[in-house]
C-alpha positions as CSV (number, residue, x, y, z in Angstrom):
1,X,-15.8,0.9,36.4
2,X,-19.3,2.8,36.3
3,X,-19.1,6.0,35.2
4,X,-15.7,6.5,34.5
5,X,-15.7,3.6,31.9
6,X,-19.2,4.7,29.9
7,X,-17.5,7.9,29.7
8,X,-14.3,6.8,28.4
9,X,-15.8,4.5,26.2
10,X,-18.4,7.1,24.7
11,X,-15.7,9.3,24.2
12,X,-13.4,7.1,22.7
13,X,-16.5,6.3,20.2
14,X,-16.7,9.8,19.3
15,X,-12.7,10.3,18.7
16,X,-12.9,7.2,16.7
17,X,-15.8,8.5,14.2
18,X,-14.1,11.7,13.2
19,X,-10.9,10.3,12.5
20,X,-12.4,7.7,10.1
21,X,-11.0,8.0,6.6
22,X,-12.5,7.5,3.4
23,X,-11.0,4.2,2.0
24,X,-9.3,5.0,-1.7
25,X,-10.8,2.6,-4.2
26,X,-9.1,0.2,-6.2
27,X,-8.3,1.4,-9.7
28,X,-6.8,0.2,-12.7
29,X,-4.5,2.3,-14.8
30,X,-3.5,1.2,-18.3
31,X,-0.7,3.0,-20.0
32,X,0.6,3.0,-23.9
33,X,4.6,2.2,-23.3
34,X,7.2,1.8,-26.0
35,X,9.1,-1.1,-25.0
36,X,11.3,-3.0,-27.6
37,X,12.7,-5.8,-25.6
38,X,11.7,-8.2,-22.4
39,X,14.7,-6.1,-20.7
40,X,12.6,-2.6,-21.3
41,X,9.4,-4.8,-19.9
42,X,11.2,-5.7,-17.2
43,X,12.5,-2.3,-16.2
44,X,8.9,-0.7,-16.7
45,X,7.3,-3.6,-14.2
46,X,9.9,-3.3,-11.7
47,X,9.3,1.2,-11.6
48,X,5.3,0.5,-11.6
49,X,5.6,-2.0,-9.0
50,X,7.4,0.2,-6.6
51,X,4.4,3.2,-6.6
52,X,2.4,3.3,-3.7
53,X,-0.3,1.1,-3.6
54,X,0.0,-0.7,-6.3
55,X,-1.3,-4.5,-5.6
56,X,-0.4,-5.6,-8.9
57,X,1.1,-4.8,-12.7
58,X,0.7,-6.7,-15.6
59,X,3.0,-5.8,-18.9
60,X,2.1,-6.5,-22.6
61,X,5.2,-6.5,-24.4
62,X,3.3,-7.2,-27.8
63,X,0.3,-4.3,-27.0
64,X,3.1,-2.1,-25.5
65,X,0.9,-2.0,-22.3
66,X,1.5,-2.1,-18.9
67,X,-1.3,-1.9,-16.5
68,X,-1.6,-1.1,-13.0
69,X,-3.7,-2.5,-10.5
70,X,-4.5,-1.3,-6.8
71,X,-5.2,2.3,-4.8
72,X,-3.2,4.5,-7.0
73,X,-3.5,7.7,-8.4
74,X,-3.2,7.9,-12.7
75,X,-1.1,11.1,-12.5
76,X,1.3,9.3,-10.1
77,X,1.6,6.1,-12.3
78,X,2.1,8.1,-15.3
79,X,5.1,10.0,-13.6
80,X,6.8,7.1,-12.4
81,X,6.5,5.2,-16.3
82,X,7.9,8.6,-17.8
83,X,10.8,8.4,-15.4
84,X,12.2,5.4,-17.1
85,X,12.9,7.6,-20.1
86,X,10.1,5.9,-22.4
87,X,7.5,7.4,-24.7
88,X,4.5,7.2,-22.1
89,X,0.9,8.1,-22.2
90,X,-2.5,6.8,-20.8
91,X,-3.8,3.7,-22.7
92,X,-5.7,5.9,-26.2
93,X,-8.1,2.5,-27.1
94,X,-11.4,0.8,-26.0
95,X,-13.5,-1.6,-28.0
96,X,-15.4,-0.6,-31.1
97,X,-18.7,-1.3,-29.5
98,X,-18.2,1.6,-26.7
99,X,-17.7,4.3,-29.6
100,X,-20.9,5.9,-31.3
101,X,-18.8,6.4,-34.3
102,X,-15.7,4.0,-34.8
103,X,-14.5,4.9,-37.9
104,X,-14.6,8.7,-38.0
105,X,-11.0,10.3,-38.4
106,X,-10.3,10.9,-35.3
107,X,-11.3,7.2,-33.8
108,X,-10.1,5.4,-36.5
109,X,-6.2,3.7,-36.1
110,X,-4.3,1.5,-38.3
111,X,-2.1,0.9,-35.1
112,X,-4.6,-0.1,-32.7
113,X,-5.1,-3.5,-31.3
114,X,-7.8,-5.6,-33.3
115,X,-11.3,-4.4,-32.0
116,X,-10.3,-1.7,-30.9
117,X,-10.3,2.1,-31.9
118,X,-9.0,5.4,-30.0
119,X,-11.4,7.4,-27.5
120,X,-12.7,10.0,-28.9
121,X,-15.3,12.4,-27.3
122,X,-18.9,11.6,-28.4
123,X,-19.0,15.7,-29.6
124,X,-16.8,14.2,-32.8
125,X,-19.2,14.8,-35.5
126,X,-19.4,13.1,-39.4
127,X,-18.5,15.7,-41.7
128,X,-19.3,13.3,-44.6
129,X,-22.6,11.7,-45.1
130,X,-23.4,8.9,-47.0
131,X,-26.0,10.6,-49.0
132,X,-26.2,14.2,-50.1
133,X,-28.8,17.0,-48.9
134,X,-29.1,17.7,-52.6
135,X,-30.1,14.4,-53.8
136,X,-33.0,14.2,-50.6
137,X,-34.2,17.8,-52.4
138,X,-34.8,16.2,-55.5
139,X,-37.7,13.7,-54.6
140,X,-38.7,15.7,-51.8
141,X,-43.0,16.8,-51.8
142,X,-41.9,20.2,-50.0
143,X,-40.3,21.0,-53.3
144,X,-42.2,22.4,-56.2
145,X,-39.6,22.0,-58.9
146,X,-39.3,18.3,-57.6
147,X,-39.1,15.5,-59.9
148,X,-42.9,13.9,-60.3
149,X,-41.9,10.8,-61.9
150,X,-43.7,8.5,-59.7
């Protein structure tokens, strides 16, 4: 063996470092589905369970959610739901806790799950206040028209 096998065995350490890939990582993708019957739940699990690399999918008839589970891509998942002719898109709610701002207009809906509200960037301001900039005026010691009644 000698110096044939070191250098064989060196160089097949070397082939075998560049052709290392990065592993995917598992992900989970949870979609908004209209299903109206078991059959339509069926028909959705049986699509998502045939994309590549998914490990596992779980289906919510009550939610209208179906979630995939394994080394997929969410573009890819969403493609093969809209294939089955449904009203698809990416699952809209987290919890209430998660949001800065759960009740704003855009967060806030009457269809979501309980304790849960739509994602909404954290840039979504509240245009109304509780209390008005006028009313802070009023009693403030800046002003010299203020009221003095203390």
């Amino acid at each position: 063996m000698g110096i044939e096998g070191t250098l064989e065995y060196f160089s097949h350490l070397l082939s075998s470092a560049k052709k290392k890939k990065k592993k995917k990582q598992t992900q989970t993708v949870a979609l908004k589905i209209r299903m109206d019957c078991e059959g339509c739940a069926r028909k959705v699990k049986h699509v998502l369970s045939g994309v590549k690399g998914a490990k596992s999918v779980d289906v919510d008839l009550k939610q209208q959610k179906a979630t995939v589970t394994g080394y997929v891509e969410p573009k890819k998942v969403l493609k093969a739901a809209k294939s089955t002719k449904k009203k698809v898109e990416l699952w809209p709610y987290v919890p209430y806790t998660m949001v800065a701002n759960p009740y704003v207009s855009q967060a806030y809906d009457k269809k979501a799950p309980p304790n849960m509200v739509r994602k909404v960037p954290d840039t979504a301001n509240i245009s109304e206040t509780t209390v008005d900039n006028r009313y802070i005026e009023i009693f403030s010691d800046e002003n010299p028209n203020a009221c003095s009644i203390m």
